[in-house]
N, C-alpha and C positions, 0 to 999 in steps of 0.2 A: 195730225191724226189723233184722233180719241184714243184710240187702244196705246201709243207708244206714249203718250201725255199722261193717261192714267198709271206707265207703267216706271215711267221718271219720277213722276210722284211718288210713288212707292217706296223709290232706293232714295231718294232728298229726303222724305218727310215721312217716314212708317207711322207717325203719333197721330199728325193732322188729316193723313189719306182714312186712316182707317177709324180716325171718328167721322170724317166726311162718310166713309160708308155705313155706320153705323145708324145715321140719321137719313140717309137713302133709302126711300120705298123701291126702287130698283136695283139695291145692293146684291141680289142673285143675278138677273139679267147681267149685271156689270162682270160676275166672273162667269156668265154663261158664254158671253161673247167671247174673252180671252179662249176659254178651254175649247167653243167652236173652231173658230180659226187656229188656235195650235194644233188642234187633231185634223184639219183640214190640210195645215202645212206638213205634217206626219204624214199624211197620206198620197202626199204628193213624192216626197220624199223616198216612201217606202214602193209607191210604183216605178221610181227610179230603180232601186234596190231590186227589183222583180226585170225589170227591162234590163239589167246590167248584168242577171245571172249569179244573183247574191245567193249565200245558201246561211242556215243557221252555223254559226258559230258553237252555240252552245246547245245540248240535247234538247227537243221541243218537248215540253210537258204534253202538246195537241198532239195528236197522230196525224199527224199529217207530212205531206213528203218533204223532203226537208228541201229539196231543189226547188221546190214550188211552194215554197212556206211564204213568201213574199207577195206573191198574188192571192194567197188566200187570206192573207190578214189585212189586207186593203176589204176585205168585205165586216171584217169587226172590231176595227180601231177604233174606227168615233165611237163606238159604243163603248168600249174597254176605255178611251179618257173620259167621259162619264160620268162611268160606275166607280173610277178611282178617286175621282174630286168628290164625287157625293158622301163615299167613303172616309176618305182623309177627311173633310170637313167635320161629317158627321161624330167619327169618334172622337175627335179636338174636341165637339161643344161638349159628347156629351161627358169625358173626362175633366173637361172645364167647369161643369156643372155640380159634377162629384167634388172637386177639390174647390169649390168656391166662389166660381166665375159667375160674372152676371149678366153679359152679353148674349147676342141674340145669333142664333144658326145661320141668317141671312149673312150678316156679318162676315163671320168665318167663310161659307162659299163666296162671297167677292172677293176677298183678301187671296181667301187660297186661288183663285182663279188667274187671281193677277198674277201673282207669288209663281205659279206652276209656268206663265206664260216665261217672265223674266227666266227661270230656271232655265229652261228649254231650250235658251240660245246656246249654251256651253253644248249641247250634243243635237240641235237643229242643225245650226251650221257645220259641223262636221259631218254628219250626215249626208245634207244635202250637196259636199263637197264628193264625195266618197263614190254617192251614186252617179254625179255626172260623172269622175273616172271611169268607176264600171260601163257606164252606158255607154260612152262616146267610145271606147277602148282604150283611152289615154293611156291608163294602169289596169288594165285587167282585174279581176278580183280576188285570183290565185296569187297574182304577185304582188296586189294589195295586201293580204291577208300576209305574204312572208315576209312586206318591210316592214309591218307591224307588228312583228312578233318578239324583235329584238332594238335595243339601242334606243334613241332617240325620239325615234317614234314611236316608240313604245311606251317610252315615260309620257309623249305628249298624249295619247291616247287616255292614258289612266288618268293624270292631267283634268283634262276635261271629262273623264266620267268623278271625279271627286267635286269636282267643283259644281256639276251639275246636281249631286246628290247636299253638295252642303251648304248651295246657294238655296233650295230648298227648307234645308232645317232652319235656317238664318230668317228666311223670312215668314217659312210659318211660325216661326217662334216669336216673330214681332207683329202678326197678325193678332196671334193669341192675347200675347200679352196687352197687346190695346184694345182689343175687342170686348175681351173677357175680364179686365182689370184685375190681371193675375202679375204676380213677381216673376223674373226673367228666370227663375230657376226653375218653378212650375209650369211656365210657360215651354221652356225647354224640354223638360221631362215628355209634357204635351202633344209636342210640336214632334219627338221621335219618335213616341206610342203612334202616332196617326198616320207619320208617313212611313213609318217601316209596315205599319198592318196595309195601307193601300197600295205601296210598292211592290207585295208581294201579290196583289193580283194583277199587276203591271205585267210584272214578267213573268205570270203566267201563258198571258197570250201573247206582249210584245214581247221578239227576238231580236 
């Protein structure tokens, strides 16, 4: 399969994938397709999360009811992972452009496309674990929410949200750096200016 082949390439080869896309006239369409289908698996996900009688965890910035937060954001998630890759890519080039880089915007949206798909596993599959408990009533989601609050599963949780956040920086930081033929330490700089500014409209709407 195309998507999981371009997504091996990525973690083997970060130098050779992302001059391949750099010489790609469909290097957007390449990370349009990742970011489709992840927000697509998101949303499957999160109607699980709705059918299981998930509620927010943390206060919703949306006004919206918090029991029912899950079925309202299956109507503007594809659009919010979007607006976040458009965003992340965007400010990478054009911070890359400020400090030197000579690469092209398309570039960066492939890469980040790819990069955000790979990321996504550390908190897809927990996800998609979580809501088939809720749904089916295996674990409930009251007494999901209490064995996760302490011990073990608690660390595993945090776990996989760090990893999901730093498998992220690792690899927009090696898009950068090959895209824009910047040093690893500009490139890093880069790589956390862009996704901490797109992560915060992340969890503006996703809960």
């Amino acid at each position: 399969m195309a998507i999981l082949k371009e997504q091996l390439e990525l973690i083997r080869s970060p130098k050779s994938t992302i001059t391949r896309l750099a010489s790609n006239p469909r290097a957007v369409f390449v990370g349009f397709k990742h970011i489709f289908i992840l927000a697509v698996l998101y949303e499957l996900a999160f109607l699980l999360w709705a059918l299981g009688d998930a509620t927010v965890t943390m206060p919703a910035f949306l006004k919206i009811p918090e029991d029912r937060y899950y079925f309202y954001e299956l109507i503007f998630a594809i659009p919010v992972f979007f607006v976040v890759w458009i965003v992340a890519a965007g400010t990478a080039y054009l911070l890359s452009k400020a400090i030197g880089g000579n690469g092209s915007y398309d570039t960066i949206l492939g890469g980040f496309g790819i990069a955000a798909f790979i990321s996504a596993y550390f908190s897809l599959i927990p996800d998609f674990i979580q809501g088939m408990l809720w749904t089916t009533g295996w674990v409930p989601f009251p007494e999901y929410q209490e064995a996760t609050s302490r011990g073990p599963l608690l660390v595993l949780v945090w776990g996989y949200i760090i990893a999901y956040n730093v498998s992220h920086l690792v690899l927009y930081t090696v898009t950068i750096r090959y895209s824009q033929n910047l040093g690893i330490l500009k490139s890093a700089i880069v790589a956390i200016i862009s996704y901490f500014t797109s992560i915060g409209i992340f969890i503006t709407f996703i809960r």
